[in-house]
VOSE-801311 format. One line per 4 residues: number of its first residue (from 1); their letters; for each residue x, y, z of N, C-alpha, C. Coordinates in Angstrom, 2 decimals. Each point is the difference from the previous one (the first is absolute). Layout:
REM VOSE-801311
NUM	a	X,Y,Z,X,Y,Z,X,Y,Z | ...
END
This chain:
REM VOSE-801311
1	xxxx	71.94,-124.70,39.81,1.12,-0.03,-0.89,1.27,-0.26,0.80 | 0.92,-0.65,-0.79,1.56,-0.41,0.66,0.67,1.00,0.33 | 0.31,0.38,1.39,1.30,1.04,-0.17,0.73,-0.02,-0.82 | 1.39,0.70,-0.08,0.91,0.14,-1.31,1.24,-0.55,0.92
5	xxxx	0.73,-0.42,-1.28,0.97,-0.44,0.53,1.66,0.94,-1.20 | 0.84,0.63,1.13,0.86,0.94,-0.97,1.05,-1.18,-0.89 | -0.86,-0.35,-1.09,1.15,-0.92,-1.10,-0.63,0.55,-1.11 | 1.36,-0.35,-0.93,-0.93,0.92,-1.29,-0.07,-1.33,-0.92
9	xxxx	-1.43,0.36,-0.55,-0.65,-0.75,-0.59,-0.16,0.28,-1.60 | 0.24,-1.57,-1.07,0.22,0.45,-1.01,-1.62,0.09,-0.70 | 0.39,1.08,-1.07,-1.40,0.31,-0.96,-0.34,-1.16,-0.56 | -1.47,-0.44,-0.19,-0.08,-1.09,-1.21,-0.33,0.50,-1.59
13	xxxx	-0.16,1.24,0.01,0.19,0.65,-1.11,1.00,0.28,-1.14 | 1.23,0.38,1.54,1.61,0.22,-0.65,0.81,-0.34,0.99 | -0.09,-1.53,-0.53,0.96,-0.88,1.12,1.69,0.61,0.26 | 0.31,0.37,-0.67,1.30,1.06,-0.50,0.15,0.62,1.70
17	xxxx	-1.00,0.63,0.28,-0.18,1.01,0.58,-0.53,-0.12,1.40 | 0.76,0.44,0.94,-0.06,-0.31,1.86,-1.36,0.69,0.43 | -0.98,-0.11,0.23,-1.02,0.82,0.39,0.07,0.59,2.18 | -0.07,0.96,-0.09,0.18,1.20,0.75,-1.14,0.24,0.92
21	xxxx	-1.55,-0.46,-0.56,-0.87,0.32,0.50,-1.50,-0.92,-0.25 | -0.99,0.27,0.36,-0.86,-1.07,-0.88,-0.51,0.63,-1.38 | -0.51,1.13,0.28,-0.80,0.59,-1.14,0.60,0.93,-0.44 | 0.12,0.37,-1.40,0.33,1.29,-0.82,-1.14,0.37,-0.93
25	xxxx	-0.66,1.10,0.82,-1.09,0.77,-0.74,0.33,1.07,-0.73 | -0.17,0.09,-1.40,0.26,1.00,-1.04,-1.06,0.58,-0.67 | -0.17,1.11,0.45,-0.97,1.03,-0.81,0.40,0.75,-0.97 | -0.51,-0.22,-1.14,0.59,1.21,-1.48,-1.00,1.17,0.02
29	xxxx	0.37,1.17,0.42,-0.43,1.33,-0.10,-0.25,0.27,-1.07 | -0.84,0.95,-0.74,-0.08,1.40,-0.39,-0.91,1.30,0.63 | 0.28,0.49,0.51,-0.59,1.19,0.22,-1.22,-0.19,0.54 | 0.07,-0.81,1.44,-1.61,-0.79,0.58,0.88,0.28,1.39
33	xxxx	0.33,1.06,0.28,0.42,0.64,1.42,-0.75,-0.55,1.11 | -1.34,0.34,-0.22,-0.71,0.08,1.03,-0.78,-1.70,0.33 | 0.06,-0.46,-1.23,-0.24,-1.62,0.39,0.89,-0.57,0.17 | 1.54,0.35,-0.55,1.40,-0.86,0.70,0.01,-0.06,1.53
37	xxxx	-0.13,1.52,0.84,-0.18,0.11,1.08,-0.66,-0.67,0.88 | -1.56,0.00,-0.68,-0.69,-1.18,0.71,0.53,-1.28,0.32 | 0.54,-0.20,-1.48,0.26,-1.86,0.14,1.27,-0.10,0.39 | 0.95,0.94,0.36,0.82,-0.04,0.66,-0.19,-0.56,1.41
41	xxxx	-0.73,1.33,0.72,-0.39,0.05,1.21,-0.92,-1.64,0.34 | -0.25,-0.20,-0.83,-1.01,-1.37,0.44,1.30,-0.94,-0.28 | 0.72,-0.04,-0.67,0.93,-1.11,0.36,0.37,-0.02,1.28 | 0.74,1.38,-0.19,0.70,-0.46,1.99,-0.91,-0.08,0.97
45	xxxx	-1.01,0.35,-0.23,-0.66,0.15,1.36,-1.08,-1.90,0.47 | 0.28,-0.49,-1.55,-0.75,-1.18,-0.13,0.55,-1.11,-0.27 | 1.59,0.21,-0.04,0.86,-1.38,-0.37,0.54,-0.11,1.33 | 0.23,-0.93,1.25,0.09,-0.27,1.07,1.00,-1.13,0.28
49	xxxx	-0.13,-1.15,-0.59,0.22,-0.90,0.38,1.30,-0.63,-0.66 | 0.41,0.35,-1.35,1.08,-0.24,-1.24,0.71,1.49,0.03 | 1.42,-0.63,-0.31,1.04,0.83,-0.78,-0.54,0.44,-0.80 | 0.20,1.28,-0.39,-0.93,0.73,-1.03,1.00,1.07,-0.55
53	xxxx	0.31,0.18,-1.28,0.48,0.85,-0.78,-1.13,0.65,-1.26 | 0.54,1.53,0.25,-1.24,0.38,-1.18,1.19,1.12,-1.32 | -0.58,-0.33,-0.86,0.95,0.63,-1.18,-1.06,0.73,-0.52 | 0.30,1.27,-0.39,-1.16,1.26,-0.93,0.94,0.02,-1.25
57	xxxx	-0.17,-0.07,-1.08,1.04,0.08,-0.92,-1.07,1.55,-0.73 | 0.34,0.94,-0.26,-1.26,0.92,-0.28,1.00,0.52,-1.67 | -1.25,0.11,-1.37,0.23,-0.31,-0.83,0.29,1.78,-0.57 | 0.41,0.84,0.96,0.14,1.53,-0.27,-1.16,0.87,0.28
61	xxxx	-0.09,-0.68,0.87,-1.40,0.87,0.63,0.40,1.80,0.17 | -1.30,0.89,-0.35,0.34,1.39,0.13,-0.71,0.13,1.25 | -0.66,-0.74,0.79,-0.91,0.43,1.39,0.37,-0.15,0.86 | 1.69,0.04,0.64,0.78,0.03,1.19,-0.82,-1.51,0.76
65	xxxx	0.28,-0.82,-1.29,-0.09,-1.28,0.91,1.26,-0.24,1.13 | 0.84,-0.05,-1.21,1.55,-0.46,0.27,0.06,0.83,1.70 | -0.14,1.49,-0.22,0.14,0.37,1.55,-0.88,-0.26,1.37 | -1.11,-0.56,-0.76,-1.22,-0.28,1.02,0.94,-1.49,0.47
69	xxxx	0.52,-0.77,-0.64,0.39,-1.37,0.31,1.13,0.23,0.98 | 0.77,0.90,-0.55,1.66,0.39,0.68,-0.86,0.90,1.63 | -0.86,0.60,0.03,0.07,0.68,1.42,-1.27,-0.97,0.85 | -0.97,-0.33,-0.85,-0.65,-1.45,1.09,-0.10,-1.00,0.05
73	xxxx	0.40,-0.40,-0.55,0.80,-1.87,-0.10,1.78,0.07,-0.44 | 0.37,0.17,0.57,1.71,0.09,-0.03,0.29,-1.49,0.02 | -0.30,-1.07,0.37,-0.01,-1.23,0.28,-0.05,-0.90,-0.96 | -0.66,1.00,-1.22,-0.28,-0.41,-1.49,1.37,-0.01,-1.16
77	xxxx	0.18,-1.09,-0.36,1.42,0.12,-1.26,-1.44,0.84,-1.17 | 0.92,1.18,-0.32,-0.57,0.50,-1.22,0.74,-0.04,-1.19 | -0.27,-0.35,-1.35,0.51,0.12,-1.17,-0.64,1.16,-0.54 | 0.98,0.78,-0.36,-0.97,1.35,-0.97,0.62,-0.32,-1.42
81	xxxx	-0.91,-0.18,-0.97,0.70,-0.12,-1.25,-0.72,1.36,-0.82 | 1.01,0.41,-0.87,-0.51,1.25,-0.45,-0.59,0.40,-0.65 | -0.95,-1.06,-0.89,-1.34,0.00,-0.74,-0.71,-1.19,0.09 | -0.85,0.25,-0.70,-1.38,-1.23,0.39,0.50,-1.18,-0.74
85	xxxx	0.27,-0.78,0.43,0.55,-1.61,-0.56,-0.90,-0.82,-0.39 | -1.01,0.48,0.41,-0.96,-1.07,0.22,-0.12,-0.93,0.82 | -1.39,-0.86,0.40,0.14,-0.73,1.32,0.53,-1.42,0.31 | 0.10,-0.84,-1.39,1.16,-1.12,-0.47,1.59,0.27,0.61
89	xxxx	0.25,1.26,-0.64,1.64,0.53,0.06,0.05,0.50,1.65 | -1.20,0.52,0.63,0.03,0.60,1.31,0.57,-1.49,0.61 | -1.12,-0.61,0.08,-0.03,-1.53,0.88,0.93,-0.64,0.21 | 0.58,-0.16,-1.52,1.78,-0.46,-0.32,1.04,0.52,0.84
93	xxxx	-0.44,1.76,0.34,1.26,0.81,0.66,0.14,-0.53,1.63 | -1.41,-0.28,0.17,-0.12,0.04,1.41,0.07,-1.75,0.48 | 0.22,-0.87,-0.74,-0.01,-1.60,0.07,1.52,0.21,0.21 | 0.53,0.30,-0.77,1.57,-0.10,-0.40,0.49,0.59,1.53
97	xxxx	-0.59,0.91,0.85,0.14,0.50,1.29,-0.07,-1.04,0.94 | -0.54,-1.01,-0.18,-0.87,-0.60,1.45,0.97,-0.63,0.87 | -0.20,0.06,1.29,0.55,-0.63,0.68,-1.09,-1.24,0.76 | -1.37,-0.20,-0.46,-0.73,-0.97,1.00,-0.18,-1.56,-0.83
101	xxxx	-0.23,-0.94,0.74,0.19,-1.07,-0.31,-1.44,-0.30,-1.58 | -1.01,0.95,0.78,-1.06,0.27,-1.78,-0.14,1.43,-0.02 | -0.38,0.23,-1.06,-0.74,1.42,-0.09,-1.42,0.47,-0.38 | -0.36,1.14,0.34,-1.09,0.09,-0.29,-0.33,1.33,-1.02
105	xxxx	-0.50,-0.27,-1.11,-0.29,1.42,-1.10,-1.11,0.63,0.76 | -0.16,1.16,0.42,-1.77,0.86,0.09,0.21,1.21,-0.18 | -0.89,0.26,-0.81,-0.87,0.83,-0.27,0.23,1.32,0.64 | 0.22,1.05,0.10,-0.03,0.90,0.60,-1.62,0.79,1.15
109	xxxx	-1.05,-0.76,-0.95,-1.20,0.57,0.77,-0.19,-1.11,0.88 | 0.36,-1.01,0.50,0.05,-1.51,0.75,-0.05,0.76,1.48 | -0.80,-0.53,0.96,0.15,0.18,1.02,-0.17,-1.48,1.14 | 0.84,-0.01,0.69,0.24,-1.56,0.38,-0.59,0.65,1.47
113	xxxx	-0.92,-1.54,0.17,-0.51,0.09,1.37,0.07,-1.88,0.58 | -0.30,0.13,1.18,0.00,-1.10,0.54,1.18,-0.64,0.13 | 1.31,0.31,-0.28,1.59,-0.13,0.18,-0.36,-1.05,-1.35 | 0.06,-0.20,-1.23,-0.84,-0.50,-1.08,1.76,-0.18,-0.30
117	xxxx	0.95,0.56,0.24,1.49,0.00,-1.13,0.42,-1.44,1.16 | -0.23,0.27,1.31,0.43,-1.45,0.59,-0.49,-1.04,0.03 | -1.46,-0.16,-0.67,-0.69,-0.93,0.54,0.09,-0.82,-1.90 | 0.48,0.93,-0.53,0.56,-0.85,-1.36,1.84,-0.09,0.15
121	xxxx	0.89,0.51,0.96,0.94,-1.12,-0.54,-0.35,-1.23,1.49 | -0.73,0.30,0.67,-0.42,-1.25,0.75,-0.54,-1.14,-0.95 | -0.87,0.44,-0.83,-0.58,-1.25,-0.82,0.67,-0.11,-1.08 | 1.33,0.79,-0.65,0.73,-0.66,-0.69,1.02,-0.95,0.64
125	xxxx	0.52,0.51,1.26,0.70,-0.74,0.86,-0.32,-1.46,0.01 | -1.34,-0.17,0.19,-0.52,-1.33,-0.03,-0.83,-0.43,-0.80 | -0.05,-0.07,-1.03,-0.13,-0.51,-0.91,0.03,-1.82,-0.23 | -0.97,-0.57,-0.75,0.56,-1.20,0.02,0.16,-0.10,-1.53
END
């Protein structure tokens, strides 16, 4: 993969808009503590190669997601909204956040291996 180069690059999503990073990954919570964690932890430990932003937008979770996110992934933009929105209205909260040139919706039980978040904006990168 290409080193990086520090220019900011625009979204093709929301041309409007200066992109910051490559990827903006957004997870919509409810009350899946213990699988956010996971797929937390497998992001950072498995995205390597790309700018990487991750957004939790959590839909009023009662299972100390919100604090599990704030004391082991601090690195994470969190949205807490104060009831369940649903996962349309979640997705929306956390798009409207992004700073990466695409984004990515998952799942909260998702666990990424094989650096899998770089090796797709590599092949969106190039694209023909």
């Amino acid at each position: 993969m290409n080193s990086h180069q520090e220019v900011s690059l625009q979204c093709p999503l929301l041309p409007h808009r200066q992109s910051i990073c490559d990827i903006s990954v957004i997870i919509v919570n409810w009350n899946t503590r213990e699988l956010l964690h996971n797929c937390l932890e497998s992001i950072y430990k498995q995205t390597n190669q790309v700018r990487c932003e991750v957004i939790v937008v959590d839909n009023g979770s009662t299972d100390n997601s919100c604090e599990m996110v704030q004391v082991k992934f601090p690195q994470t933009v969190l949205i807490q909204n104060k009831e369940n929105k649903g996962f349309s209205a979640g997705c929306n909260d956390g798009i409207r956040q992004t700073n990466g040139r695409y984004f990515l919706l998952l799942n909260s039980d998702t666990i990424i291996v094989d650096d899998a978040i770089s090796l797709l904006v590599y092949y969106m990168d190039n694209k023909q």
